[in-house]
C-alpha positions in Angstrom: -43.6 27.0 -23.5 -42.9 23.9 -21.2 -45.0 20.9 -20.6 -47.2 21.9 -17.7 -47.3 17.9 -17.0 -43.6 18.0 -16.5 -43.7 21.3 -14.1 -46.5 19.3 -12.0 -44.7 15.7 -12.4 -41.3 17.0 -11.7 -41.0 20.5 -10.0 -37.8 20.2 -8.2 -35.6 19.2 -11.8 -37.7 22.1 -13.8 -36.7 24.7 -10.6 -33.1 23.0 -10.6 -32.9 23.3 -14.6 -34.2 27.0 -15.3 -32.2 28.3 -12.1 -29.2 27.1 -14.7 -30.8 30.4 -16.7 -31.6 32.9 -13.8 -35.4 32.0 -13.2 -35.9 31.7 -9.5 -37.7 29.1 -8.1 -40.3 31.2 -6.7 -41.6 31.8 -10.6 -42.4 27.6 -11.0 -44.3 28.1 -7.0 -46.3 31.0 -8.5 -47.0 29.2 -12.0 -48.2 26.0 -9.9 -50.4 27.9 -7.4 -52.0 29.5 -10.6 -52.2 25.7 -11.9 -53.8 24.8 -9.1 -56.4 27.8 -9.1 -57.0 27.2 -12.3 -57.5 23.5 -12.0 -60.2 24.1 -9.2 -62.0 27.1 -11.2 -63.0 24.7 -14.0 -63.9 21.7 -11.6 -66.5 24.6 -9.4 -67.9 25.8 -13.2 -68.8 22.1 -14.3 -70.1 21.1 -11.5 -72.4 24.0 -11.4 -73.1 23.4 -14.8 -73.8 19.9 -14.2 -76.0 20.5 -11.7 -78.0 22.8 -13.7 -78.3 20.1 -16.4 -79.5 17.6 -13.5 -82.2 20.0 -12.6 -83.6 21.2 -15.6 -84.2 17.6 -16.6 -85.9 17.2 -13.1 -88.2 20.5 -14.3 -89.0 19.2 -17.2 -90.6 16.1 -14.9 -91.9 17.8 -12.5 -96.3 19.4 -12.8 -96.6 22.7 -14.2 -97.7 24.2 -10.7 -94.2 23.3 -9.4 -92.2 24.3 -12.6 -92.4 28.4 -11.2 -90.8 27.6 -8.3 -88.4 25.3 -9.2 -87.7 27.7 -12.0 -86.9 30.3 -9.7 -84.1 28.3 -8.3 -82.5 27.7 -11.6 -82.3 31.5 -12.0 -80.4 31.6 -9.3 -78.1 28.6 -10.2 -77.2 30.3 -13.7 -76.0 33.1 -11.6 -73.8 31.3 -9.9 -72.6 29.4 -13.1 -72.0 32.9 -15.0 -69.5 34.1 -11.6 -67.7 30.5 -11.9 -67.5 31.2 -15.7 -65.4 34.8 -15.1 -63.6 33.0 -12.3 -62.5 30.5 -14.8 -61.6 33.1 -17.0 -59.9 35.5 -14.8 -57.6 31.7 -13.5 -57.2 30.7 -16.9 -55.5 34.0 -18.1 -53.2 34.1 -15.3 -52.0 30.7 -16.0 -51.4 31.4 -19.1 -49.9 34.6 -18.2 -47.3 32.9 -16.4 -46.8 29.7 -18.4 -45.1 32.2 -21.3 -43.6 33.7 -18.8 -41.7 30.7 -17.8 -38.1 30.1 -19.9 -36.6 27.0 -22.1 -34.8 24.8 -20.2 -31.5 24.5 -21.5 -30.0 21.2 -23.2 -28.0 18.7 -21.4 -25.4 19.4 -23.3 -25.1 23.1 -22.7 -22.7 24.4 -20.3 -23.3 25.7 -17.0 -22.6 29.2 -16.6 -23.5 32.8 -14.4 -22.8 34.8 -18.2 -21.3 35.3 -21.4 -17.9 34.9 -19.2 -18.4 31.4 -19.5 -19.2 30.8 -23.2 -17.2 27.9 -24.5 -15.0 28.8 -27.9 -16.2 25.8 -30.2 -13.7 26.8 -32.8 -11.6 28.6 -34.9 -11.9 28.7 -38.7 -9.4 30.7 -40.9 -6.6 33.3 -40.1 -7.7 36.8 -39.7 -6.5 38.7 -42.3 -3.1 40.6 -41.9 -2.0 43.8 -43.6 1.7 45.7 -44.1 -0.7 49.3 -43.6 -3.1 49.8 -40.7 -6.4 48.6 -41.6 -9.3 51.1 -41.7 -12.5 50.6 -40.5 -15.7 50.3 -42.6 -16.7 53.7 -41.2 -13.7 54.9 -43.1 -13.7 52.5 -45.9 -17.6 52.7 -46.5 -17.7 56.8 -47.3 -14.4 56.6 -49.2 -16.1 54.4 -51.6 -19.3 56.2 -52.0 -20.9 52.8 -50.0 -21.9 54.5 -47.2 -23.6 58.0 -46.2 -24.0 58.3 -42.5 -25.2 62.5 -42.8 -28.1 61.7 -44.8 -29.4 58.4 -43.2 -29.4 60.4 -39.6 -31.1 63.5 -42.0 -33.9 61.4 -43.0 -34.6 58.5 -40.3 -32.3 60.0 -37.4 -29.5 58.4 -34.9 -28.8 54.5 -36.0 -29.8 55.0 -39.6 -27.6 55.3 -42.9 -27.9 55.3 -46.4 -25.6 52.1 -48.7 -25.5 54.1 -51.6 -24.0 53.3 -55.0 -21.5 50.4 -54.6 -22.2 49.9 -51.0 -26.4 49.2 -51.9 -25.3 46.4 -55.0 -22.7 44.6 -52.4 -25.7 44.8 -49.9 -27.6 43.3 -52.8 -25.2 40.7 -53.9 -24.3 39.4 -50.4 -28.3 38.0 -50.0 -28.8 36.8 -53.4 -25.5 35.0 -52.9 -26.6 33.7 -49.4 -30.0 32.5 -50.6 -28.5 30.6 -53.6 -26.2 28.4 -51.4 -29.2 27.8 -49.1 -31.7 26.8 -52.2 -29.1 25.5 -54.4 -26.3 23.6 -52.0 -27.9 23.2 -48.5 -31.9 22.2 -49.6 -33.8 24.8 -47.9 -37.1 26.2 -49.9 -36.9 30.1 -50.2 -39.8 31.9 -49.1 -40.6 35.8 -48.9 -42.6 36.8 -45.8 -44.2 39.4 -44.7 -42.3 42.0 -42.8 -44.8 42.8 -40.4 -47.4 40.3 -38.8 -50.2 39.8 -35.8 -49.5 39.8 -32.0 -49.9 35.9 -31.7 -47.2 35.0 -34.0 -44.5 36.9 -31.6 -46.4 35.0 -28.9 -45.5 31.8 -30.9 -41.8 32.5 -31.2 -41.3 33.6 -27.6 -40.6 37.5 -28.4 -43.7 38.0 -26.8 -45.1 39.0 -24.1 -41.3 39.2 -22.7 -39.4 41.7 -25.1 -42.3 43.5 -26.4 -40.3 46.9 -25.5 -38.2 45.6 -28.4 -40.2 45.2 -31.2 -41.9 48.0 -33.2 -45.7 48.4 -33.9 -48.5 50.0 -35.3 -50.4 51.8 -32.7 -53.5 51.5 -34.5 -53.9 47.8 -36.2 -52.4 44.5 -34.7 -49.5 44.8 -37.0 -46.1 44.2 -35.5 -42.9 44.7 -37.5 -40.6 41.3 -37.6 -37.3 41.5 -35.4 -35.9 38.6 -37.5 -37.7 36.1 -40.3 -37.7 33.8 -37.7 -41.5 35.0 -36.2 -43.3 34.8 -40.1 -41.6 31.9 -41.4 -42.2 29.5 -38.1 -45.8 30.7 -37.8 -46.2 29.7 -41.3 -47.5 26.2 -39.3 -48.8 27.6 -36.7 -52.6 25.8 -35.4 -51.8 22.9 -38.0 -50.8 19.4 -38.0 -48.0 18.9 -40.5 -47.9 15.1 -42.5 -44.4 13.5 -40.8 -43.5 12.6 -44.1 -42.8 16.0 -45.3 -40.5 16.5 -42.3 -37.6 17.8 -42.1 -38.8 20.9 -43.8 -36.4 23.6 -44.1 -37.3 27.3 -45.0 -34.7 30.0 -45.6 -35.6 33.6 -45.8 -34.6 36.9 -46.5 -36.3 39.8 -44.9 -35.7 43.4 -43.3 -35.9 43.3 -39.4 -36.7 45.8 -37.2 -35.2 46.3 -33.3 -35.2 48.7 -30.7 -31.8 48.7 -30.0 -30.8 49.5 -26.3 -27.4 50.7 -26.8 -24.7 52.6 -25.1 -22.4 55.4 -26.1 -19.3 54.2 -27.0 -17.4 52.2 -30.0 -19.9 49.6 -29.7 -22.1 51.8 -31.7 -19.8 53.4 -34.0 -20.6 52.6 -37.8 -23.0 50.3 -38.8 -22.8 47.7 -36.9 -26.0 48.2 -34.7 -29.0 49.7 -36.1 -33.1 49.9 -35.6 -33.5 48.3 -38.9 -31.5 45.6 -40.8 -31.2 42.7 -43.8 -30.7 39.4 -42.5 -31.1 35.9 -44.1 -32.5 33.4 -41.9 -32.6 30.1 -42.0 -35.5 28.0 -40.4 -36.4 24.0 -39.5 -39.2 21.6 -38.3 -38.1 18.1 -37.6 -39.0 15.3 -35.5 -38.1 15.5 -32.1 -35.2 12.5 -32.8 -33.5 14.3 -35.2 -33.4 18.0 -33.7 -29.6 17.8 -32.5 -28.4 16.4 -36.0 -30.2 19.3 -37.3 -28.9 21.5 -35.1 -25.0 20.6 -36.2 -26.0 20.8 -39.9 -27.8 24.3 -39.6 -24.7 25.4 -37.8 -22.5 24.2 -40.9 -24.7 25.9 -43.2 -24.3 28.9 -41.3 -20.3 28.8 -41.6 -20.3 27.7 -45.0 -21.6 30.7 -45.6 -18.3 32.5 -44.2 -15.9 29.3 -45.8 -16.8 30.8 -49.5 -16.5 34.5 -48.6 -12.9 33.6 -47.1 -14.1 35.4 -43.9 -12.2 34.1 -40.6 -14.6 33.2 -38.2 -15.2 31.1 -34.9 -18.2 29.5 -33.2 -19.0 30.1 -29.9 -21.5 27.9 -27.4 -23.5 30.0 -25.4 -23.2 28.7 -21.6 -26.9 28.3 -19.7 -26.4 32.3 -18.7 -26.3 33.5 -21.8 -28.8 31.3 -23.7 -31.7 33.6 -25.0 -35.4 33.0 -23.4 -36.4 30.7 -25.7 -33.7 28.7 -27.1 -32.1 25.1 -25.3 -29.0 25.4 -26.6 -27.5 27.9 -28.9 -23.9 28.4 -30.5 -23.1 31.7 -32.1 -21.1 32.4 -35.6 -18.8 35.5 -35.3 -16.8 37.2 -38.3 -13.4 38.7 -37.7 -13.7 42.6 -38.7 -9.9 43.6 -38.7 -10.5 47.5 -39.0 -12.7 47.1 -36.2 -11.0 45.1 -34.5 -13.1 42.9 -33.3 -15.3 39.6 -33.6 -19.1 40.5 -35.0 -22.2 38.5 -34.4 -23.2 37.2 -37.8 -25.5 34.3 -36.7 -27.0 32.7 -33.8 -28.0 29.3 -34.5 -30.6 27.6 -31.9 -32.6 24.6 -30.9 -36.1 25.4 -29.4 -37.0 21.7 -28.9 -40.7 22.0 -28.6 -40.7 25.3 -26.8 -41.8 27.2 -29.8 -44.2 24.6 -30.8 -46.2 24.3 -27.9 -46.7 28.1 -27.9 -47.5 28.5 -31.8 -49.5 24.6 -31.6 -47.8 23.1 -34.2 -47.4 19.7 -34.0 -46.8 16.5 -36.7 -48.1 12.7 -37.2 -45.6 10.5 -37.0 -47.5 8.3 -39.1 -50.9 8.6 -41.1 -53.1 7.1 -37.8 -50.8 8.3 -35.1 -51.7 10.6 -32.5 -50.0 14.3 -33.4 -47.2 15.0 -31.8 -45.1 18.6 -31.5 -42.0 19.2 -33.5 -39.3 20.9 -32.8 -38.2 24.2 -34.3 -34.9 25.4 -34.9 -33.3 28.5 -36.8 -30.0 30.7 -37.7 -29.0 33.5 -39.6 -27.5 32.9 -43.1 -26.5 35.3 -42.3 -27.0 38.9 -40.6 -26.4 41.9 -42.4 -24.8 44.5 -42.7 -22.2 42.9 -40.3 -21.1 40.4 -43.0 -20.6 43.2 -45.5 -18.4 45.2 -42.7 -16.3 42.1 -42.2 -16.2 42.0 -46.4 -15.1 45.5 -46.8 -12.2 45.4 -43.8 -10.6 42.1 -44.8 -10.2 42.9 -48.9 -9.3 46.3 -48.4 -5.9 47.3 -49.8 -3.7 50.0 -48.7 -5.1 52.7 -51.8 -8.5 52.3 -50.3 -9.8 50.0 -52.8 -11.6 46.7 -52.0 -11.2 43.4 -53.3 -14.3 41.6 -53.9 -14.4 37.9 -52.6 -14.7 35.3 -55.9 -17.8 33.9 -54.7 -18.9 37.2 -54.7 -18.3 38.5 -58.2 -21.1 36.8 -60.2 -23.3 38.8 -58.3 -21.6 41.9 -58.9 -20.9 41.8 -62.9 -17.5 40.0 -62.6 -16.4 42.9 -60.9 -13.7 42.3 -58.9 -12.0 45.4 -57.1 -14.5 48.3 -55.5 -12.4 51.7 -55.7 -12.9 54.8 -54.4 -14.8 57.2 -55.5 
């Protein structure tokens, strides 16, 4: 969440700022009023119970014949103090209520934009891989090779479900070990394996909730909410602490199965596997000091497209303008794979600064020194990448014109030294 000091200091730049990412002035109006109710709740409820303190003393003074009386009228002062206190309450949630309610605002450095019509191409990376056949798509490819069962995952789950079966389930397999060597082994992050579902407040703390909570799955019965991306576990991992600023930067990547309610159309958006209610994706995830939070940014970013340097994949980094930055983030560029039987570009990271947004909603904050007064970090985090979009880029660029598959080098470790996937 924002700096409520900042809203109250400078209104007029927050209302300029966030109406770069659609929020309409009238929400900072509504969010200062409640400020201001608030504010004036609190002040009523200690001076009532300041005054009660005041008189009891003077009880305590006065003879016992006039203690009854004087009693009497402290009965009716706690009254008063126990409606101030539910006052309080009642202006205190709806403060809050509207303080998460209330979006990032963006990074100087984004650009200015109504949509995705005016994301900025970063750069390319590779040539797209060409063919003297018509490449297939992985809905073709994937069944041919005994990779992919579309029937039986619909069967057994229903719409947006499939099976990776044989082949299909070890290259699923091999893609993540792969991706979490290179991010333990090359890029320094320390591997952790979280828990796919977790409590209410640590959605709060990311920013998925209370805003998308028609996206995220959940127990109806326990406060158990299953993760839409590592992200949520692995930031609140600090959540309500104060982290030593020496161990900063610390860098946590993780691999996890996430779970979305996808709000799709008909269409060949959703052909395939592309889109689905559940998913592997490895995620990458930071906590530095507020001073180094852009350099981090740019070196997650690499270490997202390194990722698609060793599996040969062509690829090219968008930068999301201020319309189409997601609630939470500042500033956000997006990785996306060339699928050539497709035809098109896939999503296979997002990588985003959250400056202290994040922080200030899960309370985690650093010393900058052993004696210093804490201060928040800031969070950042990317995919490293998203399944199964990578594999669908990996099964339409090495195809071949029999239907076989080659694998990528880096790949083949992982997957006995095998290098070509045939049909079955």
């Amino acid at each position: 969440m924002l700096d409520i000091r900042l809203i109250r200091e400078r209104p007029d730049f927050v209302k300029d700022e966030l109406a770069k990412v659609q929020c309409p002035p009238s929400a900072i109006d509504a969010l200062l009023e409640a400020d201001r109710v608030r504010r004036e709740a609190l002040q009523a409820l200690e001076s009532r119970r300041a005054e009660r303190t005041r008189r009891s003393k003077e009880i305590g003074a006065l003879p016992p014949e006039e203690r009854k009386a004087a009693g009497a009228a402290l009965k009716s002062l706690s009254d008063e103090i126990a409606a101030a206190e539910a006052a309080a309450a009642d202006a205190e949630a709806r403060f809050d209520t509207l303080m998460l309610e209330v979006p990032n605002l963006p990074h100087p450095d984004v650009p200015v934009g109504p949509d995705d019509s005016a994301n900025v191409v970063v750069r390319n990376v590779g040539e797209p891989a060409t063919f003297d056949f018509t490449p297939l798509p992985h809905w073709d490819i994937g069944p041919a090779l005994g990779a992919i069962d579309f029937e039986r995952g619909v069967k057994i789950s229903g719409t947006r479900f499939y099976v990776l079966t044989g082949i299909g389930a070890r290259l699923q397999r091999a893609l993540i070990s792969f991706m979490l060597d290179v991010h333990t082994r090359d890029h320094g992050y320390v591997e952790v394996y979280p828990p796919a579902m977790v409590k209410e407040q640590c959605l709060v703390g990311t920013g998925n909730l209370p805003k998308f909570a028609d996206t995220v799955y959940r127990d109806i019965e326990e406060d158990f909410w299953f993760v839409p991306t590592a992200e949520v576990p692995v930031t609140n991992l600090y959540r309500e602490e104060i982290i030593d600023g020496a161990t900063l930067p610390i860098r946590h990547v993780a691999y996890s199965p996430c779970f979305r309610r996808e709000k799709m159309s008909a269409g060949r958006d959703v052909r395939g596997i592309k889109r689905g209610h559940q998913f592997d994706k490895v995620e990458m995830v930071k906590f530095v000091r507020p001073e180094d939070s852009d350099a981090a940014l740019a070196s997650l970013l690499d270490d997202a497209e390194d990722i698609c340097r060793r599996l040969g994949l062509a690829h090219r980094v968008i930068q999301m303008c201020t319309g189409d930055l997601s609630f939470t983030a500042a500033i956000k560029f997006d990785v996306e794979v060339w699928a050539p039987g497709c035809g098109e570009w896939l999503e296979v990271s997002s990588c985003s600064s959250f400056r202290d947004f994040q922080a200030r909603r899960a309370n985690i904050r650093f010393r900058p020194t052993p004696q210093a007064k804490p201060e928040y970090v800031h969070t950042l985090n990317g995919s490293g990448l998203a399944l199964p979009r990578v594999l669908i880029a990996v099964l339409e660029t090495y195809q071949q014109a029999d239907g076989s598959v080659r694998v990528p080098e880096a790949l083949r470790p992982y997957l006995g030294g095998l290098e070509v996937l045939r049909p079955v």
